[in-house]
PABA-506088 format. One record per atom (N, C-alpha, C): residue number from 1; residue in three letters; atom name; x, y, z. Coordinates in steps of 0.1 Angstrom, whole numbers, plus 5000, padded with zeros to 4 digits. Layout:
% residues N
 pos code site    u    v    w
 NUM  ALA   CA    X    Y    Z
...
//
This chain:
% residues 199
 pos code site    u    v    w
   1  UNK    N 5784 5261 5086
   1  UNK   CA 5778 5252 5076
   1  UNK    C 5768 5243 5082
   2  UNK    N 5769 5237 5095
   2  UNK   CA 5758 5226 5099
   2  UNK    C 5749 5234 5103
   3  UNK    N 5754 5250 5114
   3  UNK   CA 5742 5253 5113
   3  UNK    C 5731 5258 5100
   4  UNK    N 5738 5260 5091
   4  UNK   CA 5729 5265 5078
   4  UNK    C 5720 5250 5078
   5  UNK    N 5726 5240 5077
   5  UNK   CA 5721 5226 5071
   5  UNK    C 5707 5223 5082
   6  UNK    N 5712 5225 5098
   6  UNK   CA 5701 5221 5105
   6  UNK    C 5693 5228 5103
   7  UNK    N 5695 5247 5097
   7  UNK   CA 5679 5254 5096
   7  UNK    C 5673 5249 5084
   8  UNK    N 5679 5246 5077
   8  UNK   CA 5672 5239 5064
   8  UNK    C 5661 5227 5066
   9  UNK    N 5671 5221 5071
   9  UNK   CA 5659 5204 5076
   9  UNK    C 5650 5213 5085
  10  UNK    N 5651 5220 5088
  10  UNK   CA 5647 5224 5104
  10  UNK    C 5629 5230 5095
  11  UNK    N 5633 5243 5086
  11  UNK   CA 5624 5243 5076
  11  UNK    C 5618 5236 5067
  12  UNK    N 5622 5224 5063
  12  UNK   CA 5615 5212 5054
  12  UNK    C 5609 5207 5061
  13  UNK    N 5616 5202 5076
  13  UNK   CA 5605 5196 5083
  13  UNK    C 5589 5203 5089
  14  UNK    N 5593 5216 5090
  14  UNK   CA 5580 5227 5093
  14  UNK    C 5572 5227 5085
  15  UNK    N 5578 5224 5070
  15  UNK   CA 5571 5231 5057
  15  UNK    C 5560 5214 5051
  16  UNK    N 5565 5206 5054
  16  UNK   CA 5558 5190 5057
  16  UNK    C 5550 5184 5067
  17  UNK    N 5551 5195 5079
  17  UNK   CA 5549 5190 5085
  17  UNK    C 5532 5200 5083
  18  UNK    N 5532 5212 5079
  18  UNK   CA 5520 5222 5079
  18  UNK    C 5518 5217 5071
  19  UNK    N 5518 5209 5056
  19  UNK   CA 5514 5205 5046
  19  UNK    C 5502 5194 5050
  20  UNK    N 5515 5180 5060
  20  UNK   CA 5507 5171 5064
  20  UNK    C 5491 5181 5071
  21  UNK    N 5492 5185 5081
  21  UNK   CA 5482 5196 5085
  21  UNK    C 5472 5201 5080
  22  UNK    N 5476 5209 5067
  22  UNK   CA 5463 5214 5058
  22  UNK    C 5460 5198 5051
  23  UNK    N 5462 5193 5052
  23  UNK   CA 5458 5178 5044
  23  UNK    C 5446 5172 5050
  24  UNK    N 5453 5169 5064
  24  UNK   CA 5441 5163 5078
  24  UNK    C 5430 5172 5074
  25  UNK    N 5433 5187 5075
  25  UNK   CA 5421 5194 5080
  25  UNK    C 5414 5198 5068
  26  UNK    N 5418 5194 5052
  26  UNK   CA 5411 5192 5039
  26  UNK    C 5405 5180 5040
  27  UNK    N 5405 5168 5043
  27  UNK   CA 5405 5157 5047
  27  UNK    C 5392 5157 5058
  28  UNK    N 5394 5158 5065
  28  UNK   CA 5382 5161 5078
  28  UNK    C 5368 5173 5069
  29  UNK    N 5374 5180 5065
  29  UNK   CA 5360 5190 5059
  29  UNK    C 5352 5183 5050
  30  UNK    N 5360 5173 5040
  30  UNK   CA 5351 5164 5030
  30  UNK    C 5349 5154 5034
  31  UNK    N 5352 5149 5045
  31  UNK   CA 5344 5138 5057
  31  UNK    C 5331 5141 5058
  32  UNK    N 5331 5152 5068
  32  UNK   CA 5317 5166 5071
  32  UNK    C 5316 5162 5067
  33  UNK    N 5313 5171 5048
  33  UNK   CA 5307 5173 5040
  33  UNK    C 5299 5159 5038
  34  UNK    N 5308 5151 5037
  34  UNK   CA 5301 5135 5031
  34  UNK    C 5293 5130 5039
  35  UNK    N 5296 5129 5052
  35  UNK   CA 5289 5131 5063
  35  UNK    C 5275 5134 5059
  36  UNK    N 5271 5146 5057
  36  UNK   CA 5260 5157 5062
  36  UNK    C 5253 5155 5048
  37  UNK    N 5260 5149 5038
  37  UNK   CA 5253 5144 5026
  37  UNK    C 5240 5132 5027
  38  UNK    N 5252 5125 5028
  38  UNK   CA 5247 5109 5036
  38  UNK    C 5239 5113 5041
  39  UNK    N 5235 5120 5054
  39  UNK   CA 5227 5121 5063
  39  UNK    C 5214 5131 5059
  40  UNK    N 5213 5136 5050
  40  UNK   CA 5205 5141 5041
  40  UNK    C 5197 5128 5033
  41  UNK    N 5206 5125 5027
  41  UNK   CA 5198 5115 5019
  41  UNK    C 5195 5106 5025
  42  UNK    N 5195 5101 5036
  42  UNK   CA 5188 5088 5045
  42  UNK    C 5182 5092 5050
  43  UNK    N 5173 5101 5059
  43  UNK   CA 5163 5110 5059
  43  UNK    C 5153 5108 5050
  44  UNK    N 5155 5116 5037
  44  UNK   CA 5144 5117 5029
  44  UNK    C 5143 5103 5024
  45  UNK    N 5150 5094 5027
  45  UNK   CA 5147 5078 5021
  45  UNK    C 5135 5073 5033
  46  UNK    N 5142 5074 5048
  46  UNK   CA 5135 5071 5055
  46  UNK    C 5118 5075 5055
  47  UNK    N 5118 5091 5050
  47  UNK   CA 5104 5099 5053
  47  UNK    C 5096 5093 5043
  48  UNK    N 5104 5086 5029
  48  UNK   CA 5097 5080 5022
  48  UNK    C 5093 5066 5020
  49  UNK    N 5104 5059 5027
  49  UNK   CA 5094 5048 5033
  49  UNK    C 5090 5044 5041
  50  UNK    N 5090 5056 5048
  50  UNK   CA 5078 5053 5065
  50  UNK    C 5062 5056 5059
  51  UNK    N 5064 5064 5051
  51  UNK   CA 5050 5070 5042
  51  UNK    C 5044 5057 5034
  52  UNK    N 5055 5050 5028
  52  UNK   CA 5055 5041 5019
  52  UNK    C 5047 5024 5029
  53  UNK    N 5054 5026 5036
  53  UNK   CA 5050 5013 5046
  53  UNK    C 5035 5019 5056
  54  UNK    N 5039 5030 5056
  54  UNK   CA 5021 5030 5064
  54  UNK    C 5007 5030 5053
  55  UNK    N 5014 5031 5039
  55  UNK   CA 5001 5032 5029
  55  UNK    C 5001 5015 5029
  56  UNK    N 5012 5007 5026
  56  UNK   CA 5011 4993 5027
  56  UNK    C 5004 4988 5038
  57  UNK    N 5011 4989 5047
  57  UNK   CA 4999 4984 5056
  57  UNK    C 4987 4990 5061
  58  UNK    N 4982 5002 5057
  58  UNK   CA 4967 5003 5050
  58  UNK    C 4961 4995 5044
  59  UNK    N 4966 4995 5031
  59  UNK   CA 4958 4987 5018
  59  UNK    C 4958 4971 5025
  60  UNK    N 4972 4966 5030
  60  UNK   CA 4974 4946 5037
  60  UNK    C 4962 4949 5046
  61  UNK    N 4960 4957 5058
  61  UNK   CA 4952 4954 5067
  61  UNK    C 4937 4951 5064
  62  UNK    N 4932 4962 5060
  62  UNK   CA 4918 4963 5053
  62  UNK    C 4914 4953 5042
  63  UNK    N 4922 4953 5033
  63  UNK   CA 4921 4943 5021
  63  UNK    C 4915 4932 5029
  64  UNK    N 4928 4924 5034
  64  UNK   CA 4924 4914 5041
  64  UNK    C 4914 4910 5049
  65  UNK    N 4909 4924 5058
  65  UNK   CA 4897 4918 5069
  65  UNK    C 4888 4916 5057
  66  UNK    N 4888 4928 5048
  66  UNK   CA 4871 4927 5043
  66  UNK    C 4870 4916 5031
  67  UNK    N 4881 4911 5029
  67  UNK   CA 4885 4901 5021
  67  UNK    C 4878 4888 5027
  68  UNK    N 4883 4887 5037
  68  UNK   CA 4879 4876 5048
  68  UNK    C 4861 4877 5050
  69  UNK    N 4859 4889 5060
  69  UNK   CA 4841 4894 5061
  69  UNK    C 4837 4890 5048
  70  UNK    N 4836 4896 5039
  70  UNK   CA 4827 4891 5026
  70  UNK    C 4829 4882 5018
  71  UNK    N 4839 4870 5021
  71  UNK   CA 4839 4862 5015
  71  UNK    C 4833 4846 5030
  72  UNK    N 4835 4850 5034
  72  UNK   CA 4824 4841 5047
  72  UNK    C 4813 4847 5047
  73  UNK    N 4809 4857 5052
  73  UNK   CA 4797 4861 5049
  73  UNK    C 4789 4858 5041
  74  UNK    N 4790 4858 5022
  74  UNK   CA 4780 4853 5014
  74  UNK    C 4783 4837 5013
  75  UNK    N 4791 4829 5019
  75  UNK   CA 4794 4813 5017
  75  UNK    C 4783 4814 5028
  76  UNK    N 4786 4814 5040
  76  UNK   CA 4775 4811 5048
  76  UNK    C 4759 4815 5051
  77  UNK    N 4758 4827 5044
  77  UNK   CA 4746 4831 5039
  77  UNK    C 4736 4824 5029
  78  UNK    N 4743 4819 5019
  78  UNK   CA 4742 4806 5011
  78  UNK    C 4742 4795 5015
  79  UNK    N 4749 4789 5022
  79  UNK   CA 4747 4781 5032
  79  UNK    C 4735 4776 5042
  80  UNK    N 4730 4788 5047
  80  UNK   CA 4719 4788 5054
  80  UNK    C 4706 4792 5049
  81  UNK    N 4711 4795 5036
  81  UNK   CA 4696 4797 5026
  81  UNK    C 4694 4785 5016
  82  UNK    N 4702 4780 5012
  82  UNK   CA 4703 4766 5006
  82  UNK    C 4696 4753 5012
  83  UNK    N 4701 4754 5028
  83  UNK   CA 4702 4741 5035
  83  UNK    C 4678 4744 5039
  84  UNK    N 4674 4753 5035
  84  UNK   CA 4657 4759 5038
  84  UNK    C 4653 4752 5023
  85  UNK    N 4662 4750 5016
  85  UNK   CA 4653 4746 5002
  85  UNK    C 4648 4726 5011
  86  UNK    N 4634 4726 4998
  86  UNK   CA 4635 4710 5000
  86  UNK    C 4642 4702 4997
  87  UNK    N 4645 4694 5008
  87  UNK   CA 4651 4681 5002
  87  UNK    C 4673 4685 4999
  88  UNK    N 4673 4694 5002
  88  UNK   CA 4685 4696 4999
  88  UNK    C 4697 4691 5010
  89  UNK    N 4688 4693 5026
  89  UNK   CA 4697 4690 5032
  89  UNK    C 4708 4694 5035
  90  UNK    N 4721 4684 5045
  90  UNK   CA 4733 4694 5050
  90  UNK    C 4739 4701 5034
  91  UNK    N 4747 4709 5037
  91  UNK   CA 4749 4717 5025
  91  UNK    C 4762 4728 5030
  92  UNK    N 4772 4725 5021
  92  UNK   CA 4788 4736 5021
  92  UNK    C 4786 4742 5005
  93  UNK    N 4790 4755 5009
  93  UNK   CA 4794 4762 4998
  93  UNK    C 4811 4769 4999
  94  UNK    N 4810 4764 4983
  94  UNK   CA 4827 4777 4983
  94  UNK    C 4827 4781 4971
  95  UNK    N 4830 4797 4973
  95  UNK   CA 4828 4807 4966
  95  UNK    C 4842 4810 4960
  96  UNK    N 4848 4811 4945
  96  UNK   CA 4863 4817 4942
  96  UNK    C 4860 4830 4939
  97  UNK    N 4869 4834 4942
  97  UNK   CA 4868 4846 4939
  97  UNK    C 4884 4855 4929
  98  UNK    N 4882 4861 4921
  98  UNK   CA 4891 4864 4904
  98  UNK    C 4904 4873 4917
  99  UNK    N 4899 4880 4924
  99  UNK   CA 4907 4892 4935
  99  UNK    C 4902 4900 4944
 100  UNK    N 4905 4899 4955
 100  UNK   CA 4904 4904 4966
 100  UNK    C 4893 4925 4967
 101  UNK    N 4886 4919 4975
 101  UNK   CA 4881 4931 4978
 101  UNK    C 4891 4947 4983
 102  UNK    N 4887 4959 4977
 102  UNK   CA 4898 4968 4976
 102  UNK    C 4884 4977 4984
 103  UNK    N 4891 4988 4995
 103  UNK   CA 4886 4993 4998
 103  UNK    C 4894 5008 4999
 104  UNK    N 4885 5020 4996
 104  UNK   CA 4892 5032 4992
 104  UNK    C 4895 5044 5006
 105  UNK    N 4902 5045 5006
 105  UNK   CA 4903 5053 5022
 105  UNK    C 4899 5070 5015
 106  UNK    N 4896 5076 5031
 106  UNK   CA 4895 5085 5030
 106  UNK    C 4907 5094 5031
 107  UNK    N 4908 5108 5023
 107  UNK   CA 4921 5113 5021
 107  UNK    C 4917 5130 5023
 108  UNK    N 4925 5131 5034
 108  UNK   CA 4925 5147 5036
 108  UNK    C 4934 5150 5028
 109  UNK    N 4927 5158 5020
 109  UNK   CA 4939 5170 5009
 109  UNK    C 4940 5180 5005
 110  UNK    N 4951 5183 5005
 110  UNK   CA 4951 5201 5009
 110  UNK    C 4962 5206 4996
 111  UNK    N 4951 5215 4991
 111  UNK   CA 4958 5221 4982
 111  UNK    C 4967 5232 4980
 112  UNK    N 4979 5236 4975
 112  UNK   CA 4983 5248 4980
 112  UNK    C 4983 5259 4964
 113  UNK    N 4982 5266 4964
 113  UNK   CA 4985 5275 4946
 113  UNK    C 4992 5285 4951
 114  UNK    N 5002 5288 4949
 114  UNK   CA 5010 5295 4944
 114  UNK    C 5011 5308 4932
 115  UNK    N 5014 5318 4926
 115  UNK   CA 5013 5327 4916
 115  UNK    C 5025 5335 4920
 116  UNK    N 5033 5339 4906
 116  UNK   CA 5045 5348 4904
 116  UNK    C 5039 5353 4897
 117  UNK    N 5046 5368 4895
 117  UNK   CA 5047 5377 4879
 117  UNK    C 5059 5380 4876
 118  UNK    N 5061 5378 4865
 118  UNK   CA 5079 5376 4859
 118  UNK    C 5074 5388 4848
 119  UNK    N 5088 5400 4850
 119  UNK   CA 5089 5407 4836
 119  UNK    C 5099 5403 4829
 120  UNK    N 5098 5406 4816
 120  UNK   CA 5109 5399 4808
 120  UNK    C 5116 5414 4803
 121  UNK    N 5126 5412 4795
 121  UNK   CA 5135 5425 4789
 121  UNK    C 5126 5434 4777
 122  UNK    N 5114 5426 4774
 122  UNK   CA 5112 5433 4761
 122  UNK    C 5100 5442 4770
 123  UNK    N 5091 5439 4785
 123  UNK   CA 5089 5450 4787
 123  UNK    C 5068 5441 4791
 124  UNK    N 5070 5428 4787
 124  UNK   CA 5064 5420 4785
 124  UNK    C 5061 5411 4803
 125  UNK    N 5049 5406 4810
 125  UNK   CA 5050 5401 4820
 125  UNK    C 5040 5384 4812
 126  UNK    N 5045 5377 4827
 126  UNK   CA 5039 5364 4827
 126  UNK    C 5035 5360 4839
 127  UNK    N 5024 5353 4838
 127  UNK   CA 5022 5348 4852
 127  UNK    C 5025 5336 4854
 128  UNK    N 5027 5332 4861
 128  UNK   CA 5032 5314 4866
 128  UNK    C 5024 5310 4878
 129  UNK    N 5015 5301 4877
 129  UNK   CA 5006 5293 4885
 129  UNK    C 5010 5277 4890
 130  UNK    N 5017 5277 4902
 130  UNK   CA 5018 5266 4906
 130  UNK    C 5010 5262 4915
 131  UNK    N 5006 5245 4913
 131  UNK   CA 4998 5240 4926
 131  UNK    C 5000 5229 4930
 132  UNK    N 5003 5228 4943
 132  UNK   CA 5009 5215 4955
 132  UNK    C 4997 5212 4962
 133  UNK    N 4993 5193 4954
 133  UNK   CA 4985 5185 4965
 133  UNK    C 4989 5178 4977
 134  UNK    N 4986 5177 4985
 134  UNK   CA 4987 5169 4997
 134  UNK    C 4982 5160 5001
 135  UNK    N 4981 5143 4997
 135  UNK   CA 4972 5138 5003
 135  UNK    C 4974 5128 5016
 136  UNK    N 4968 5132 5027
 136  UNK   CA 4968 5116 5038
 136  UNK    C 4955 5113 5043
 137  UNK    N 4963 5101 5044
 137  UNK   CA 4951 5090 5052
 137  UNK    C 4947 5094 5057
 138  UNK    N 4931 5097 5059
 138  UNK   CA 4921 5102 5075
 138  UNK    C 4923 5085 5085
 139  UNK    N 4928 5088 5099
 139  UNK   CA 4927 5083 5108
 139  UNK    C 4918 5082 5120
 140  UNK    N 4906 5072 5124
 140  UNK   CA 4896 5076 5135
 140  UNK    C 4904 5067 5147
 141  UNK    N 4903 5073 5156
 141  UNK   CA 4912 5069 5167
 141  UNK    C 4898 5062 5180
 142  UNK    N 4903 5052 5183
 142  UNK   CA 4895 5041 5194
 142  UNK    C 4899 5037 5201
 143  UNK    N 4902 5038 5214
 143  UNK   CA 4909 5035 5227
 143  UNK    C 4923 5032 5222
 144  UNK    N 4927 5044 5219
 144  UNK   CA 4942 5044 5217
 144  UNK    C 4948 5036 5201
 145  UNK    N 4937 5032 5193
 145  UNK   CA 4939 5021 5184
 145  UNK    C 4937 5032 5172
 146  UNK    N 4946 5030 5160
 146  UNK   CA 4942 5037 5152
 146  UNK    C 4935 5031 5140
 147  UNK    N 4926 5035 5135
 147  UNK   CA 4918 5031 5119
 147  UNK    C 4916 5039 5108
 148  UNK    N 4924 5035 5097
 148  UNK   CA 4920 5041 5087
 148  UNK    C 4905 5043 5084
 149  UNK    N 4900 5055 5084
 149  UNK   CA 4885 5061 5076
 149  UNK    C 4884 5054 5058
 150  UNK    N 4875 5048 5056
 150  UNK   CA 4872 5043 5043
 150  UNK    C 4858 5051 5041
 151  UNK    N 4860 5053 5020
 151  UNK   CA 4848 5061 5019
 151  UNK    C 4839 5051 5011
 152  UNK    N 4845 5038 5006
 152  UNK   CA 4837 5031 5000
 152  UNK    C 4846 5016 4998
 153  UNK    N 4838 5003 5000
 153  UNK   CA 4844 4994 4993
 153  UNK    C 4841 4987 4978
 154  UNK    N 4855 4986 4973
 154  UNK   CA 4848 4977 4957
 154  UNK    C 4851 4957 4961
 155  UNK    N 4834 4957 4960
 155  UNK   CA 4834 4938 4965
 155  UNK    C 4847 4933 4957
 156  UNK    N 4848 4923 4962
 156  UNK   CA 4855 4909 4949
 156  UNK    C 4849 4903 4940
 157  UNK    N 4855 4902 4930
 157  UNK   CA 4850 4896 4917
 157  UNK    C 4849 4884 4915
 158  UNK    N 4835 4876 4915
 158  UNK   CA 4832 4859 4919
 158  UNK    C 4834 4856 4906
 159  UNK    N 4840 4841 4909
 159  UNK   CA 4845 4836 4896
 159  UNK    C 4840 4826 4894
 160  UNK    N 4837 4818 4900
 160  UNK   CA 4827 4803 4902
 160  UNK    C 4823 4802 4913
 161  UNK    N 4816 4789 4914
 161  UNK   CA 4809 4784 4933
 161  UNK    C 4805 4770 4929
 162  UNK    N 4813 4764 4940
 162  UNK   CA 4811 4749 4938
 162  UNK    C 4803 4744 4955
 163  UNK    N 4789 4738 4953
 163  UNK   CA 4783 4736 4965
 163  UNK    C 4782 4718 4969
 164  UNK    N 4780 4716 4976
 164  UNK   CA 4779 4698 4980
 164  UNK    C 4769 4700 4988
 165  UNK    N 4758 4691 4988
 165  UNK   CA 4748 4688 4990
 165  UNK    C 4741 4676 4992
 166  UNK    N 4734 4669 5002
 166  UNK   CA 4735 4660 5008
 166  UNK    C 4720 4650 4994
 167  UNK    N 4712 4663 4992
 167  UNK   CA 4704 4658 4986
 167  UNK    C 4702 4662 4969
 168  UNK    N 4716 4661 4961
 168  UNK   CA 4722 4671 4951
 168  UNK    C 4719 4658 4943
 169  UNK    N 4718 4643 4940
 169  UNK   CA 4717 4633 4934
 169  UNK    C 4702 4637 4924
 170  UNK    N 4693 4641 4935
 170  UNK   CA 4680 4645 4928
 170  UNK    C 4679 4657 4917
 171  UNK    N 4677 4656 4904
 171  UNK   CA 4678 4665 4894
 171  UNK    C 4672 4675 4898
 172  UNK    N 4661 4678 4904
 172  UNK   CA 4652 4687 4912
 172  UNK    C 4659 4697 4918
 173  UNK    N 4663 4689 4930
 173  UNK   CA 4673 4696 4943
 173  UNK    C 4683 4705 4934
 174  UNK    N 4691 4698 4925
 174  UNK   CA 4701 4703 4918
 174  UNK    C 4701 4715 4908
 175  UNK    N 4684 4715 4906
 175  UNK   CA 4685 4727 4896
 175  UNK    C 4679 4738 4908
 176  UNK    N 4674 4735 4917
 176  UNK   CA 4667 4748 4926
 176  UNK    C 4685 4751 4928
 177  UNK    N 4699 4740 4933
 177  UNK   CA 4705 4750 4940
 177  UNK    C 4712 4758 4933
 178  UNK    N 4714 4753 4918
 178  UNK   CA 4716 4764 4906
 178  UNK    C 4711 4775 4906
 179  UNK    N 4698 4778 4908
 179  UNK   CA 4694 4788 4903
 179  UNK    C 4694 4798 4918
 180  UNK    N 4697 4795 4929
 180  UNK   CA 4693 4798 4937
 180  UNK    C 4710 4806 4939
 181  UNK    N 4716 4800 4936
 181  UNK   CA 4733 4806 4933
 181  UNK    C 4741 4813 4923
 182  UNK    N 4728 4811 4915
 182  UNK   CA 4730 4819 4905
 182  UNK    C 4718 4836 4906
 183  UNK    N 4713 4831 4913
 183  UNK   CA 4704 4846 4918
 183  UNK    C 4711 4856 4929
 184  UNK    N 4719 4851 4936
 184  UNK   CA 4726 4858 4945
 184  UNK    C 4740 4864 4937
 185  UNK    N 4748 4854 4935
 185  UNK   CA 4760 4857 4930
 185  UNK    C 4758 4863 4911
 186  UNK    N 4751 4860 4906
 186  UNK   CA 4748 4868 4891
 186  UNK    C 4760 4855 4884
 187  UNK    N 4759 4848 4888
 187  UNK   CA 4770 4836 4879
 187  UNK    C 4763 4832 4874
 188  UNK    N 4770 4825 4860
 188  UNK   CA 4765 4820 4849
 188  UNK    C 4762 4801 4851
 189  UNK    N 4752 4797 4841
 189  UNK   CA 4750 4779 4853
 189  UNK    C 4762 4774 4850
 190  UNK    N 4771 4778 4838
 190  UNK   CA 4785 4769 4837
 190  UNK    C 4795 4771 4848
 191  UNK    N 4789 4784 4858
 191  UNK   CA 4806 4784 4866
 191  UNK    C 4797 4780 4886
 192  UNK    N 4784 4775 4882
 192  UNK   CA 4782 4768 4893
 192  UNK    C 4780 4750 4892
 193  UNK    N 4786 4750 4903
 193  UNK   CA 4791 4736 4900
 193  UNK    C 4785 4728 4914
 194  UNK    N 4775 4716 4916
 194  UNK   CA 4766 4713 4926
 194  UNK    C 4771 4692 4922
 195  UNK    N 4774 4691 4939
 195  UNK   CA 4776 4679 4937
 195  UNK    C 4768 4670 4950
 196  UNK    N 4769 4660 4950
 196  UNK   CA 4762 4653 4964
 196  UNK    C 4773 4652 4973
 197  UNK    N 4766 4654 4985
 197  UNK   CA 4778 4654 4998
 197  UNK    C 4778 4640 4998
 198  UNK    N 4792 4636 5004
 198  UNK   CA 4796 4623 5011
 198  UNK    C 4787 4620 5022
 199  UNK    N 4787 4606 5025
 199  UNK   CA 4781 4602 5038
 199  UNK    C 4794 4607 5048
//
């Protein structure tokens, strides 16, 4: 009788113990699985914001320089064409501007098309025309440095100009530098605004 009893436990414990077993090793495959999921999908997140952050800092980089370049550029162009009028003397300009200059890169892009023919049961076909664009940034490469290729810029949009001028008291002075800032910039006389510089 004990021996019957010990093969019994002897079997429960084999039959719990292979259970525990296939459990682990069901257990471990939906790990994997979750695993190799996961790792799927953080990939394609990564590929898309690596894509995402190099188009960003395209558009930040360039924005900004030419942001900068053309908005010094015509203050101080104005500046040094102002200060040749008579009687106008030292002379600062500042120019507002509604938003920043956008400049449009160049984009290699590659088309792909595609074509099936499908028969159907009544004896009837169709064609199906698919087409995959591709576009990236052209890059021109300079001692190791990379630059995005641009195929055009759109300026910024001036919004007023306020100038100070040493000799701006004289109604004279004050209408040549109106008009003279209003010939360059295409502003209207209400959004230039001309005052006398400080001693």
């Amino acid at each position: 009788m004990s021996n019957f009893l010990s093969k019994l436990t002897s079997k429960n414990t084999e039959t719990k113990n292979k259970k525990k077993i296939e459990n682990i090793v069901f257990l471990i495959i939906i790990l994997v699985i979750t695993i190799f999921i996961i790792n799927s999908i953080w990939k394609e997140d990564k590929k898309a914001e690596k894509e995402e952050t190099k188009e960003t800092m395209f558009n930040q980089v360039l924005t900004n320089n030419s942001e900068e370049i053309s908005k010094s550029d015509l203050e101080e162009k104005l500046e040094d064409i102002l200060s040749t009028i008579k009687n106008v003397g030292d002379v600062s300009v500042f120019i507002n501007y509604s938003e920043s200059s956008k400049l449009e890169p160049l984009y290699d892009e590659t088309t792909t098309t595609s074509s099936t023919e499908e028969g159907d049961s009544s004896g009837g076909t169709r064609n199906i025309t698919e087409t995959e664009t591709q576009k990236d940034v052209v890059f021109s490469e300079n001692s190791g440095e990379k630059n995005p290729v641009t195929q055009k810029t759109t300026m910024p949009v001036i919004q007023g100009a306020i100038v100070t001028a040493k000799g701006a008291s004289d109604a004279t002075v004050k209408t040549n530098i109106i008009n003279a800032v209003e010939a360059v910039t295409g502003l209207t006389i209400d959004k230039i605004q001309v005052f006398e510089k400080a001693e």
